[in-house]
Backbone of each chain as ProteinMPNN parsed JSONL, in Angstrom:
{"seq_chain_A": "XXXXXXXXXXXXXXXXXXXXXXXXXXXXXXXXXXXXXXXXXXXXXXXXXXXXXXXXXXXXXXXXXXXXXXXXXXXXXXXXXXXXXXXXXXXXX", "coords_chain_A": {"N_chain_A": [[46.046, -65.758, 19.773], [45.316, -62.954, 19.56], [45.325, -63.053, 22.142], [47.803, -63.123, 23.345], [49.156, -60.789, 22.227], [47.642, -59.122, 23.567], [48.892, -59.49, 26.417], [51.116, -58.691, 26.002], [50.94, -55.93, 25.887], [49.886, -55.405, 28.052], [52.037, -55.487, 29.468], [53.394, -52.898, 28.717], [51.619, -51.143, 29.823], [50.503, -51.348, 32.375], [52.807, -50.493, 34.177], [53.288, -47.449, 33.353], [50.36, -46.757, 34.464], [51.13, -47.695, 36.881], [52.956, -45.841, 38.294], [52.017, -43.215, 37.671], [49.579, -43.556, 39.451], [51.468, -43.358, 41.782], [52.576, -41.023, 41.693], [50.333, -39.182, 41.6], [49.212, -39.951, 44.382], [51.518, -38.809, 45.76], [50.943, -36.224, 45.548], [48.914, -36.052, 46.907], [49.322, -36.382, 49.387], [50.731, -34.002, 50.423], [49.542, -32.045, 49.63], [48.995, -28.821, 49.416], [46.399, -27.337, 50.624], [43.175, -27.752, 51.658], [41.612, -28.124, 48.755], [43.24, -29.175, 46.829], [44.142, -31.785, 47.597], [41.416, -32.885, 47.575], [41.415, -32.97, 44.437], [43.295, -34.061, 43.899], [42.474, -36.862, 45.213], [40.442, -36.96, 43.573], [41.436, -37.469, 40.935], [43.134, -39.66, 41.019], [40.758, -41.431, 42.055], [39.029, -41.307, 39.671], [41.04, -42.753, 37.602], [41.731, -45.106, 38.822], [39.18, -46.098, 38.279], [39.068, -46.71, 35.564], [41.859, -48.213, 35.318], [40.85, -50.716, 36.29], [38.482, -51.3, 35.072], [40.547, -52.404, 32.727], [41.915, -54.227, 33.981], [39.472, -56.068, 34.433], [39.407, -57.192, 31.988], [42.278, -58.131, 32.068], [41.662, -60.328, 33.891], [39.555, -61.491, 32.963], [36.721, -61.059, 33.882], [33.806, -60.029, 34.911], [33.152, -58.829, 37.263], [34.312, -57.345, 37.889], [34.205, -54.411, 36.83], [31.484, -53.524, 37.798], [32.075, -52.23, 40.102], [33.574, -50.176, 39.159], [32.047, -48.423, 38.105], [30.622, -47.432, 40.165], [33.206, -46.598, 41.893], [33.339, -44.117, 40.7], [31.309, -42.273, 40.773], [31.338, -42.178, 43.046], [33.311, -40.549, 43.495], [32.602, -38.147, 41.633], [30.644, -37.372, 44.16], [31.825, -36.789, 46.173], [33.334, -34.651, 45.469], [31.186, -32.597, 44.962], [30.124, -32.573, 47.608], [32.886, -31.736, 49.176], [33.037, -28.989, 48.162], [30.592, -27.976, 48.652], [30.618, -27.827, 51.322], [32.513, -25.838, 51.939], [31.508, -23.722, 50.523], [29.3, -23.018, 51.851], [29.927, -23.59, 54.557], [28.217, -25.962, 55.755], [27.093, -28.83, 55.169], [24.535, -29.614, 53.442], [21.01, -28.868, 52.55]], "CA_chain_A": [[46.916, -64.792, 19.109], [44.966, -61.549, 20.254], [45.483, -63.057, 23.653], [48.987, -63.014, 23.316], [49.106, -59.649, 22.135], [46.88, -58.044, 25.301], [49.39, -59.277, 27.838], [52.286, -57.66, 25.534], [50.371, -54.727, 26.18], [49.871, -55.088, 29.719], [53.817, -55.483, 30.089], [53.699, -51.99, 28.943], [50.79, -50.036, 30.394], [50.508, -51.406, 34.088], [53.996, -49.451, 35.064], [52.823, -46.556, 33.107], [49.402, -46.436, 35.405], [51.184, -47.543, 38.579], [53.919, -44.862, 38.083], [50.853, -42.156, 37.956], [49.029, -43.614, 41.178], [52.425, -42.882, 42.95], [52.569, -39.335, 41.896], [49.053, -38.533, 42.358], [49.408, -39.924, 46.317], [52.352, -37.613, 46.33], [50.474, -35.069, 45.726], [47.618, -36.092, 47.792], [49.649, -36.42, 50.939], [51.197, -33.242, 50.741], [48.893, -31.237, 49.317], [49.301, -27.648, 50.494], [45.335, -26.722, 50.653], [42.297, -29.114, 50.996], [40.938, -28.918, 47.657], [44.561, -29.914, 46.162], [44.148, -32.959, 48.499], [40.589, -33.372, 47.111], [41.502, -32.553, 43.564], [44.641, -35.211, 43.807], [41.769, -37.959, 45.499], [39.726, -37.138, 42.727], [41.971, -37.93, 39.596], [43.489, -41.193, 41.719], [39.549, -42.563, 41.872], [38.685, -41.659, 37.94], [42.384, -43.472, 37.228], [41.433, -46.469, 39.592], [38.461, -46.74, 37.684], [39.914, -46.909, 34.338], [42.63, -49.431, 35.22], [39.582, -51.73, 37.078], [38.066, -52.011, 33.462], [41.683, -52.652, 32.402], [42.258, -55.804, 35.074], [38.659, -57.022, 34.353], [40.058, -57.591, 30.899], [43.012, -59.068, 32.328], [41.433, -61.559, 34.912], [38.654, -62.385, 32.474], [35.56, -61.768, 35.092], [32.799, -59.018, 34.952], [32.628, -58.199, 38.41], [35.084, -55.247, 38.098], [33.454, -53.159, 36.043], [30.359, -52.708, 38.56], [32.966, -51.527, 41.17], [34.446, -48.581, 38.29], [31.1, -47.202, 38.296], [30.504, -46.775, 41.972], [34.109, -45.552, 41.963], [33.257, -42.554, 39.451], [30.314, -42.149, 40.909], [31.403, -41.831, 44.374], [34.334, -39.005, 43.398], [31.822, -36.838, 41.462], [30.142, -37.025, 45.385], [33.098, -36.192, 47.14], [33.855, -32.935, 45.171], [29.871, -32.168, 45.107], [30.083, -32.141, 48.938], [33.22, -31.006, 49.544], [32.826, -27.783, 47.792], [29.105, -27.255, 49.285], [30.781, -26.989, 52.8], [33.628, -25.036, 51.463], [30.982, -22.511, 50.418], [28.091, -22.591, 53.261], [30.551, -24.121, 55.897], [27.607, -26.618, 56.459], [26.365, -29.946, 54.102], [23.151, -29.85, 53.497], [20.323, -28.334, 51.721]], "C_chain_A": [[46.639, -63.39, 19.638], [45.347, -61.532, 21.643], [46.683, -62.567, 24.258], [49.485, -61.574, 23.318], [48.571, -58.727, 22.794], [47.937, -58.452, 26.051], [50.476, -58.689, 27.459], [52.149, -56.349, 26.176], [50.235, -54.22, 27.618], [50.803, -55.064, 30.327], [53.834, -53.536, 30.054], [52.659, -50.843, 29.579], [50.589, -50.345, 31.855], [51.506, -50.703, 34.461], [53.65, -48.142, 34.852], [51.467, -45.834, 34.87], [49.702, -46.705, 37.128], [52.066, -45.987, 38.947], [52.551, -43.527, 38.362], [49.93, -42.259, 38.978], [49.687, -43.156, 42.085], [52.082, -41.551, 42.993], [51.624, -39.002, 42.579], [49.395, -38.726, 44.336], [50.48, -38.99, 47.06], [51.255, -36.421, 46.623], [49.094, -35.099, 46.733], [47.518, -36.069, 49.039], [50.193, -34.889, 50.999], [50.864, -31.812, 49.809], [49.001, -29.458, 50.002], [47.621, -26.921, 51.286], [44.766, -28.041, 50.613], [41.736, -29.011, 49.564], [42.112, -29.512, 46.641], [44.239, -31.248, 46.351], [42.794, -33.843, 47.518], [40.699, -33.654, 45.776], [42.155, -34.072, 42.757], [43.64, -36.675, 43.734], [40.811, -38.178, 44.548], [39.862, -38.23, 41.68], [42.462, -39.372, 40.206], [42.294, -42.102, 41.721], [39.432, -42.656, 40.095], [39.716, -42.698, 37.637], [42.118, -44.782, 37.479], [40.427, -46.984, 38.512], [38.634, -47.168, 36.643], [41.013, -48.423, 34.326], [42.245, -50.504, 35.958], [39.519, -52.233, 35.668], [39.083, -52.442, 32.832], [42.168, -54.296, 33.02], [40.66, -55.856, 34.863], [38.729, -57.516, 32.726], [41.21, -58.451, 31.016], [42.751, -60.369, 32.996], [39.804, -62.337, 34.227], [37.398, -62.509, 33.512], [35.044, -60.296, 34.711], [32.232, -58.241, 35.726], [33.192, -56.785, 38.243], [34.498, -54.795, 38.239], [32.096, -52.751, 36.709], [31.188, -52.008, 39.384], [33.298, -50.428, 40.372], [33.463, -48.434, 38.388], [30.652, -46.662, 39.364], [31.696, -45.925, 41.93], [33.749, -44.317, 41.6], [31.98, -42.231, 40.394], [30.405, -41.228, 42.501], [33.174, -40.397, 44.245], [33.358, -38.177, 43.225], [31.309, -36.723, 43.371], [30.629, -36.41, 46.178], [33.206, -34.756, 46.713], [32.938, -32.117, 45.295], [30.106, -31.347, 47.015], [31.346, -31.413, 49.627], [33.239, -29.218, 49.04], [31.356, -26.938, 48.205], [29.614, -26.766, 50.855], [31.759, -26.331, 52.758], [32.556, -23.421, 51.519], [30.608, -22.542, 51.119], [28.596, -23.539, 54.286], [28.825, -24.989, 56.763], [27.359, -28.06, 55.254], [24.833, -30.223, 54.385], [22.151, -29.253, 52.331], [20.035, -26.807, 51.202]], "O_chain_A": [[47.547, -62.701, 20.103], [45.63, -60.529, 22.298], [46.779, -61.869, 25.268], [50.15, -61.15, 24.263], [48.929, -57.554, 22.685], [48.182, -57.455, 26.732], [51.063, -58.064, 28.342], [53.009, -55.777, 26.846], [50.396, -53.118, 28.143], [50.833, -54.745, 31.515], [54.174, -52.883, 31.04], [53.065, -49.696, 29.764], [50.509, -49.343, 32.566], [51.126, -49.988, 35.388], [53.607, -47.431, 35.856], [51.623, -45.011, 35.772], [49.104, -46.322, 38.133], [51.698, -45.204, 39.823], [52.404, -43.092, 39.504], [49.436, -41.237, 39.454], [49.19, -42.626, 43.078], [51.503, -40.958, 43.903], [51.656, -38.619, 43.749], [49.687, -37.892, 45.192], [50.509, -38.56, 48.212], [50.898, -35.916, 47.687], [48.47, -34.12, 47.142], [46.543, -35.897, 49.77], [49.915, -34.516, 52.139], [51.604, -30.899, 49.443], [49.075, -29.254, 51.214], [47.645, -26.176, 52.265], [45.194, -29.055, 50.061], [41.324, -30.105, 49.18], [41.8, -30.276, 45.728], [44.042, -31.942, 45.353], [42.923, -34.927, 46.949], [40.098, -34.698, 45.525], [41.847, -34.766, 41.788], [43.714, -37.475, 42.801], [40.267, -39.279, 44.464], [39.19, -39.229, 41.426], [41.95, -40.314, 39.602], [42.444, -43.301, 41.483], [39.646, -43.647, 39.397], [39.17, -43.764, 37.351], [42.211, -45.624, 36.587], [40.636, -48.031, 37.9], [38.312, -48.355, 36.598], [40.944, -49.383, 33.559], [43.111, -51.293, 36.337], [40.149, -53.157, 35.153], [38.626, -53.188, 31.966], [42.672, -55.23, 32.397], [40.469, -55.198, 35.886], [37.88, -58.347, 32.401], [41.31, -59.425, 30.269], [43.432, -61.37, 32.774], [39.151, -63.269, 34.697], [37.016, -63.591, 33.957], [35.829, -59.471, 34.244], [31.367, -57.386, 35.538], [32.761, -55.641, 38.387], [33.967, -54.486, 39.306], [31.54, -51.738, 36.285], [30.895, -50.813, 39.334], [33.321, -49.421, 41.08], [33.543, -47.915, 39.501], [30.316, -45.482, 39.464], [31.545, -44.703, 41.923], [33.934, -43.41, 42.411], [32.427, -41.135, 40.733], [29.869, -40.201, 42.917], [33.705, -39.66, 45.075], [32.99, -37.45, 44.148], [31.811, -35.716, 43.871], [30.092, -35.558, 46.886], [33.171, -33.814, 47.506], [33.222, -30.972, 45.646], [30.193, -30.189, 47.425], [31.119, -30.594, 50.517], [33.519, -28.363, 49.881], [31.102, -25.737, 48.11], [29.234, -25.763, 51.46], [32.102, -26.08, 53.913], [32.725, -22.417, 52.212], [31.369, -22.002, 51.922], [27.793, -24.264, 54.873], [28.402, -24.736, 57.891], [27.773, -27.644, 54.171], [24.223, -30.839, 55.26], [22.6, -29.202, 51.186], [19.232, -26.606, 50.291]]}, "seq_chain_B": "XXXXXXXXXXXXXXXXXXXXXXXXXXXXXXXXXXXXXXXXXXXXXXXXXXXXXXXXXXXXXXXXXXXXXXXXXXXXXXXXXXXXXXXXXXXXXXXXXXXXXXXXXXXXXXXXXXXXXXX", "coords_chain_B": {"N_chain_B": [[37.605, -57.754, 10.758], [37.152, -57.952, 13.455], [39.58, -57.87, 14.773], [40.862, -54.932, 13.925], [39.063, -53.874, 15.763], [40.018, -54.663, 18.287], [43.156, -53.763, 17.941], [42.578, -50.562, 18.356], [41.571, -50.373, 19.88], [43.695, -51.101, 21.624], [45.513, -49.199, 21.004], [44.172, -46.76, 22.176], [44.135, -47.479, 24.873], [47.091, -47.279, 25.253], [47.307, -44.243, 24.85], [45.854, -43.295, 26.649], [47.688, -44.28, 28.991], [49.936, -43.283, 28.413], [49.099, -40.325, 28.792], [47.786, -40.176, 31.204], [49.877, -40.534, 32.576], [51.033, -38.368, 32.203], [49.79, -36.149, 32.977], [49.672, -36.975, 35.94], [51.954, -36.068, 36.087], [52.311, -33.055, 36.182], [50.353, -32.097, 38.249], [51.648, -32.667, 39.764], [53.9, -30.903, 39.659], [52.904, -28.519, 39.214], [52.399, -24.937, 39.835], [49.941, -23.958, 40.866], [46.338, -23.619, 42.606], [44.827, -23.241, 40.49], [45.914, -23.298, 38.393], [46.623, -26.103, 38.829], [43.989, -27.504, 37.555], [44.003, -27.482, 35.43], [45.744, -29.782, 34.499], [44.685, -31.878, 35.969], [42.424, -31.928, 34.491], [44.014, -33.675, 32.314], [44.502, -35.781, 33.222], [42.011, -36.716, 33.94], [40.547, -36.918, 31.782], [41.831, -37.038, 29.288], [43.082, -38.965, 30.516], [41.263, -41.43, 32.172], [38.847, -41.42, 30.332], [39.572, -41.636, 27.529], [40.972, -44.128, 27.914], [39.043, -46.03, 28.779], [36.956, -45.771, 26.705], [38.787, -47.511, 25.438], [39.053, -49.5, 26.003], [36.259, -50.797, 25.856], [35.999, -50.818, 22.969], [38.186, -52.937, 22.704], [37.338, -54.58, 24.218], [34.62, -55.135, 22.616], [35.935, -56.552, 20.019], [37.774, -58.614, 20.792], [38.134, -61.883, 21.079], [38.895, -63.936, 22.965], [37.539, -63.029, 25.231], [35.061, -63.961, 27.858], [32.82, -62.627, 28.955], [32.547, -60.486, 26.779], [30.421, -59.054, 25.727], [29.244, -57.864, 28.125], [30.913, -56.557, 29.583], [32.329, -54.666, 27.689], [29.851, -53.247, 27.267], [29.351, -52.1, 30.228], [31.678, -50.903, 30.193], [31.982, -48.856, 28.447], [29.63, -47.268, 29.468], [30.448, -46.328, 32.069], [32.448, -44.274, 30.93], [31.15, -42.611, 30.185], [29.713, -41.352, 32.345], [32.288, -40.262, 33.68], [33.039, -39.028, 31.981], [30.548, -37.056, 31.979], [30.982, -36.206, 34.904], [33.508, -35.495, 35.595], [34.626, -32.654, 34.525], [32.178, -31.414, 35.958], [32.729, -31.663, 38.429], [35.352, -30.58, 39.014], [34.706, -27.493, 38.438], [33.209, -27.532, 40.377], [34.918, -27.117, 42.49], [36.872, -25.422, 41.825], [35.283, -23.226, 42.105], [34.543, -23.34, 45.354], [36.848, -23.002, 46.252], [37.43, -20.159, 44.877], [35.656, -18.962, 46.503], [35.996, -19.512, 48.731], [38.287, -18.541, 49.827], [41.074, -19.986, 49.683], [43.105, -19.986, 48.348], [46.814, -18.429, 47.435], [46.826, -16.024, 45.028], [47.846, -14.19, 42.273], [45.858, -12.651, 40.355], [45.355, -11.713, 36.631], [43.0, -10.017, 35.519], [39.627, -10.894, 37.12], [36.856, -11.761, 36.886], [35.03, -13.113, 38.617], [34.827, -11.458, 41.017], [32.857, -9.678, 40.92], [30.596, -11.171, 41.308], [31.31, -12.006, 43.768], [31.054, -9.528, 45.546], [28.371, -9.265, 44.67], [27.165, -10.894, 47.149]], "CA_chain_B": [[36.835, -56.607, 11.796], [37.301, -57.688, 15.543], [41.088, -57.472, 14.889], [40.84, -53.636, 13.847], [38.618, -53.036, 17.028], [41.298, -55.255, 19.369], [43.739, -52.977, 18.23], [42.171, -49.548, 18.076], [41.214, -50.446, 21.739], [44.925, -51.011, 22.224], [46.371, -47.862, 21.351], [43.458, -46.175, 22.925], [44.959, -47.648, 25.899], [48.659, -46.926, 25.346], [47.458, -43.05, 24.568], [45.522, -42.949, 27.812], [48.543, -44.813, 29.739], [50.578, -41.409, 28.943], [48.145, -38.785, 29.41], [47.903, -40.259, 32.923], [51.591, -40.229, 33.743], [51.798, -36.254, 31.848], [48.679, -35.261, 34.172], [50.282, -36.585, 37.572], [53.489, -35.035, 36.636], [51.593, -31.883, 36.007], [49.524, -31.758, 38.898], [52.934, -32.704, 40.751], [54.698, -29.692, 39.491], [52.717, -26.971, 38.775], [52.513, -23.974, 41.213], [48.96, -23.411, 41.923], [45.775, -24.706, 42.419], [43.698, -23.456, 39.395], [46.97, -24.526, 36.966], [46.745, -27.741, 38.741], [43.181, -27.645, 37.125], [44.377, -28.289, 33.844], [46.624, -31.388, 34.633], [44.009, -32.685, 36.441], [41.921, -32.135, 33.177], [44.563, -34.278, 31.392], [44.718, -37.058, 34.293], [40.863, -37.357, 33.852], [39.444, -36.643, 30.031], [42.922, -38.44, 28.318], [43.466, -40.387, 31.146], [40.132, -42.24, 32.082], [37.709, -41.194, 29.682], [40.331, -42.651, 26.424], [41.466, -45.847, 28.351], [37.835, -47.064, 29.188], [36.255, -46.411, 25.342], [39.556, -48.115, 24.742], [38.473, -50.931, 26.487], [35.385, -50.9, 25.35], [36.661, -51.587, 22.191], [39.057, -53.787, 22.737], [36.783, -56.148, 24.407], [34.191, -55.96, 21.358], [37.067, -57.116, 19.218], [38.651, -59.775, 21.491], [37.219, -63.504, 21.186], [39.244, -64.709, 23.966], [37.097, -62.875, 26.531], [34.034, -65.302, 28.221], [31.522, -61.738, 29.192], [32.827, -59.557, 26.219], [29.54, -57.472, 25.792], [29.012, -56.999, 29.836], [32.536, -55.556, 29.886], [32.485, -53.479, 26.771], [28.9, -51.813, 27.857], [29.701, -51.337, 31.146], [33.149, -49.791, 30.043], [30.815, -47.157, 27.503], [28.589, -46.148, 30.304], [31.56, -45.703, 33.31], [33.326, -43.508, 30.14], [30.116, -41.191, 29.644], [29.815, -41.201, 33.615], [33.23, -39.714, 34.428], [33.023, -37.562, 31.11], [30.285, -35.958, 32.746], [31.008, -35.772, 36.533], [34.647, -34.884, 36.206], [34.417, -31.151, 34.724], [31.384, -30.723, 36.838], [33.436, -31.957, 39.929], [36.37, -29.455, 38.684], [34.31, -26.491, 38.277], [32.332, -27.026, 41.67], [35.993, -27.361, 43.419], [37.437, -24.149, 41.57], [34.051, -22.048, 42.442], [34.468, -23.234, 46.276], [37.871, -22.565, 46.227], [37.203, -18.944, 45.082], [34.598, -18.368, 47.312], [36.356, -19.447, 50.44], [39.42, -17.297, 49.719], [41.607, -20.224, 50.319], [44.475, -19.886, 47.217], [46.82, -17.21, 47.21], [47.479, -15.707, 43.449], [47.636, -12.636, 41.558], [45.213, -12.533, 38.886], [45.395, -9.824, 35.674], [41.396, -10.152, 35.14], [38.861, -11.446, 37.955], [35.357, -12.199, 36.828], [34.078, -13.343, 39.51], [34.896, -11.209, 41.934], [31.582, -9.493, 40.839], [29.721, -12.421, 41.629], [31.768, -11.99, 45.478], [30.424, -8.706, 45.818], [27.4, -9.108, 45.474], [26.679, -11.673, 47.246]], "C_chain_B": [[37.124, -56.767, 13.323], [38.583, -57.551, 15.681], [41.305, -55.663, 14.562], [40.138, -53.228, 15.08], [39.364, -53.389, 18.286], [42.514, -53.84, 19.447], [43.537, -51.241, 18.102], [41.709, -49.611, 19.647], [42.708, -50.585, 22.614], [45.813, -49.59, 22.232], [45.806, -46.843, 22.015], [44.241, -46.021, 24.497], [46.267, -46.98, 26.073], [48.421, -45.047, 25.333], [46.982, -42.607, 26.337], [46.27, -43.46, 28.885], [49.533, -43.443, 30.137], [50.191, -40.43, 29.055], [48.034, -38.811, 30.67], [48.899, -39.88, 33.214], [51.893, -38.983, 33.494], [50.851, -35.762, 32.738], [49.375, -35.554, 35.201], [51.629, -35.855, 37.468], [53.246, -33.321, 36.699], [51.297, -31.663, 37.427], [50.697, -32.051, 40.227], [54.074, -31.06, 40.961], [54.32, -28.345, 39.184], [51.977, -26.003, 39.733], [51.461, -23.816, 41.927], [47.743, -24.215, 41.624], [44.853, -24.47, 41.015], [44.701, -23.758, 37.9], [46.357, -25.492, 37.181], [45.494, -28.557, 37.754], [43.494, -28.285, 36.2], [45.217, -29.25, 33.395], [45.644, -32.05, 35.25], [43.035, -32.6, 35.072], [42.191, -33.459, 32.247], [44.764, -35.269, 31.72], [43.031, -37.41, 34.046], [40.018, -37.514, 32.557], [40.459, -37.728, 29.745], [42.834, -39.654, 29.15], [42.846, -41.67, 31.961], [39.1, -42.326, 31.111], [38.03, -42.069, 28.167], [40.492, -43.855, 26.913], [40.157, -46.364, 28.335], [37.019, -47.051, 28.18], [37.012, -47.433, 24.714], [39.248, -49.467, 25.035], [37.509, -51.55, 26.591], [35.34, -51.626, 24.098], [37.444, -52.781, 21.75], [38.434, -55.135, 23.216], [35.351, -56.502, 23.516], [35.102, -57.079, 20.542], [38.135, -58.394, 19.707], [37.751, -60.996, 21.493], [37.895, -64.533, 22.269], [38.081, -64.517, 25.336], [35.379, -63.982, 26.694], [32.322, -63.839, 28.19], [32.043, -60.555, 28.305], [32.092, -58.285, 25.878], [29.376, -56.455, 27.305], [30.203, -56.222, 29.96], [32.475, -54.264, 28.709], [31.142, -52.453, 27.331], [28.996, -51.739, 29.057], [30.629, -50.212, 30.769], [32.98, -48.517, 29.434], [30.487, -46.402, 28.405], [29.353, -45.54, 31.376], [31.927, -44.411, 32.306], [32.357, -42.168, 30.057], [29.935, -40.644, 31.085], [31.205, -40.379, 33.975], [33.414, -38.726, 32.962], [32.161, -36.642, 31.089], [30.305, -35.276, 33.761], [32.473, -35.203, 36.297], [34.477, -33.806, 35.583], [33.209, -30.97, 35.419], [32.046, -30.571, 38.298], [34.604, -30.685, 40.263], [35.817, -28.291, 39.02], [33.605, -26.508, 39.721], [33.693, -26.713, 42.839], [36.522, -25.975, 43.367], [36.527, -22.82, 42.315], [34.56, -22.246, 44.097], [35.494, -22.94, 46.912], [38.086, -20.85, 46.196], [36.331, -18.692, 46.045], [34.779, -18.187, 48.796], [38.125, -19.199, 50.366], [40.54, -18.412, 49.929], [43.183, -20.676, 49.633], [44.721, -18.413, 47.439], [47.031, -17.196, 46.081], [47.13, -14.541, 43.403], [47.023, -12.532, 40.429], [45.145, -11.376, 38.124], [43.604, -9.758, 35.758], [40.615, -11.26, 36.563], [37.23, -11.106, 37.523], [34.274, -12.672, 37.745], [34.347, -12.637, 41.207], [33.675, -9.991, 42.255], [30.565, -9.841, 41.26], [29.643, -12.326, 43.542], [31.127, -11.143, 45.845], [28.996, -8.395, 45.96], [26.14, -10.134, 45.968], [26.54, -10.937, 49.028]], "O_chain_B": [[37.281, -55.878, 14.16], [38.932, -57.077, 16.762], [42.198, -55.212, 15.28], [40.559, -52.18, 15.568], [39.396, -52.613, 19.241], [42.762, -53.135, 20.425], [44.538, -50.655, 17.689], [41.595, -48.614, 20.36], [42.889, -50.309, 23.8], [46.513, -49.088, 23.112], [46.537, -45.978, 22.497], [44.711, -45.041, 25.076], [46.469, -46.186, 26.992], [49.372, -44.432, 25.815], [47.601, -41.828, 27.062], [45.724, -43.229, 29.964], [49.82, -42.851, 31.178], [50.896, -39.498, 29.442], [48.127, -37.796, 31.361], [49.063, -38.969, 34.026], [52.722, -38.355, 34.152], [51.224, -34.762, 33.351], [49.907, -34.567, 35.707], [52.247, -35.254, 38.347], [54.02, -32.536, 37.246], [52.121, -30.907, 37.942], [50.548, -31.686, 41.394], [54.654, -30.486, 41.882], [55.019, -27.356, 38.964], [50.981, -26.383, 40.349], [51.48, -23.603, 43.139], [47.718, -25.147, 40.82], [44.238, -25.413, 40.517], [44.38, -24.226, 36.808], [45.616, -26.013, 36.346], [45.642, -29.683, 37.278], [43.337, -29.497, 36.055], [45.432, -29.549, 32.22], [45.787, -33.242, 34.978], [43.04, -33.725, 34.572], [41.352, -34.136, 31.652], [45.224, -36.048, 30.885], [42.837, -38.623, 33.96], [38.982, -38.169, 32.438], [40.243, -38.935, 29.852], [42.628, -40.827, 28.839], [43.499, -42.642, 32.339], [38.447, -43.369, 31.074], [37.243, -42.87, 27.663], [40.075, -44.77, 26.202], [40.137, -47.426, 27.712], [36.195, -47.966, 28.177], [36.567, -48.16, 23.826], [39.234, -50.397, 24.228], [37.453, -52.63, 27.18], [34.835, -52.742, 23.979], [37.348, -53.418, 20.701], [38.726, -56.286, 22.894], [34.876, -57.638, 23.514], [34.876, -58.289, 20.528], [39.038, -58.918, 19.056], [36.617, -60.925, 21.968], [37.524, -65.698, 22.413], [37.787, -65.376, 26.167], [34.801, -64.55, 25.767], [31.225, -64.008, 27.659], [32.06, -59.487, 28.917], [32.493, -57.129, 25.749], [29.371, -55.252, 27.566], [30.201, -55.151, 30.567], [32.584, -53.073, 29.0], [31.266, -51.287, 27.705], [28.378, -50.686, 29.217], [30.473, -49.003, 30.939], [33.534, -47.448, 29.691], [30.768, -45.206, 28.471], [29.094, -44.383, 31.705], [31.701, -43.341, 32.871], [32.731, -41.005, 29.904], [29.992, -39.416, 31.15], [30.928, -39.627, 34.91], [33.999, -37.65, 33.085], [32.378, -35.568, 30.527], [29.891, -34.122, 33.868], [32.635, -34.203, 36.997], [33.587, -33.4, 36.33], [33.183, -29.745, 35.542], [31.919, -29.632, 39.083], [34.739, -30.049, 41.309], [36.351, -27.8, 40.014], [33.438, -25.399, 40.229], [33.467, -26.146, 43.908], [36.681, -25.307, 44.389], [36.955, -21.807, 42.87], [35.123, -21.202, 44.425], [35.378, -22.6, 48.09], [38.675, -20.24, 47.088], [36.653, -17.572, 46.442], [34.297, -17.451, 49.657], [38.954, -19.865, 50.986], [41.401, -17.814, 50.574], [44.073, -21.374, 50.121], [43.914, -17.494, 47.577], [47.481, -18.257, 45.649], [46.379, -13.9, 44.139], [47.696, -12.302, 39.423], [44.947, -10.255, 38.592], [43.368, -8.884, 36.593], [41.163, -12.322, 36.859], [36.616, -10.139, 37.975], [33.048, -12.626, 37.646], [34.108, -13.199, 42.276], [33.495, -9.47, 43.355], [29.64, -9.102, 41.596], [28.702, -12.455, 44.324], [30.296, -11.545, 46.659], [28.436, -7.69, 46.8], [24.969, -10.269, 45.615], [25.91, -11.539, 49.898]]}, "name": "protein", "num_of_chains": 2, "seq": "XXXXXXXXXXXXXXXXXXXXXXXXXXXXXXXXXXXXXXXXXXXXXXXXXXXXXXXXXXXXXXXXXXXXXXXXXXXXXXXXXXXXXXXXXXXXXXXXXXXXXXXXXXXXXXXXXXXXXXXXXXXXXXXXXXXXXXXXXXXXXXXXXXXXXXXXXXXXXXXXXXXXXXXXXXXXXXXXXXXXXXXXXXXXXXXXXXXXXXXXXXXXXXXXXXXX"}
């Protein structure tokens, strides 16, 4: 009965979250500045990760959900570093 | 009880389904990059940080699923993970952004252009 009632649910929130992957890639391809670009690649990983834990609910398996935390994990990195060589045009210490 | 946390994990979901799609239309349409800030705010707090306690929830409260705790505490700890890295990620993007001159705008008030000087 609950079961029934999650894939109702998933009729209506998978278009929702694909519909907002498109945009974001709009904006990620045609970004006018890199940190737009980065900004865009950001919110597209947090999102990913979110609708991971979402499909490891749907497919019934536990692997996902290690993959959404690397995801998240590996944005915060991205914005860390790109904004360190933004400021001291080098990556490092 | 696991039917009140099934669906309290469902509308979680459905709330963080449209905070996503109002953040990319945001961050689609709005002029500059430290607006875009605050759609990207609303693409990452509403729109990962709600869906994944939601699903946290939702898979306490579900008896169909086979690994219902491994999924719900993972889904906690990703949620506290991107509710602390994404405004840190924001704020290190905006700072390197000011710093390397590379938005144009007209600001009434600049605070940190104190900070520019004397550096």
């Amino acid at each position: 009965m609950l079961e029934s009632a999650f894939m109702t649910l998933m009729k209506f929130v998978i278009p929702l979250y694909l519909l907002a992957f498109i945009i974001y890639g709009v904006r990620a391809f045609k970004g006018p500045t890199v940190v737009d670009i980065i900004l865009a690649v950001d919110c597209l990983s947090f999102d990913i990760a979110a609708f991971m834990a979402i499909l490891a609910v749907y497919f019934k398996s536990a692997f996902l959900i290690s993959a959404a935390i690397t995801l998240a994990l590996w944005a915060y990195l991205l914005d860390i570093y790109i904004a360190k060589h933004l400021v001291s045009k080098e990556v490092g210490v | 009880m696991s039917e009140i946390l099934f669906y309290l994990g469902a509308i979680m979901i459905i709330i963080g389904g449209i905070c996503d799609l109002f953040g990319a239309l945001g961050l689609l349409k709005f002029p500059n990059f430290y607006i875009r800030l605050h759609a990207a705010t609303v693409g990452t707090i509403g729109g990962a940080v709600v869906p994944l306690f939601g699903v946290g929830f939702l898979a306490l409260g579900a008896d169909f699923l086979p690994h219902k705790y491994a999924i719900a505490g993972a889904s906690f700890v990703t949620g506290i993970i991107v509710l602390l890295a994404a405004p840190a990620g924001a704020h290190a993007l905006a700072y390197a952004a000011h710093k390397a001159k590379l938005v144009k705008w007209e600001p009434k008030v600049d605070h940190l252009a104190e900070v520019r000087r004397n550096d």
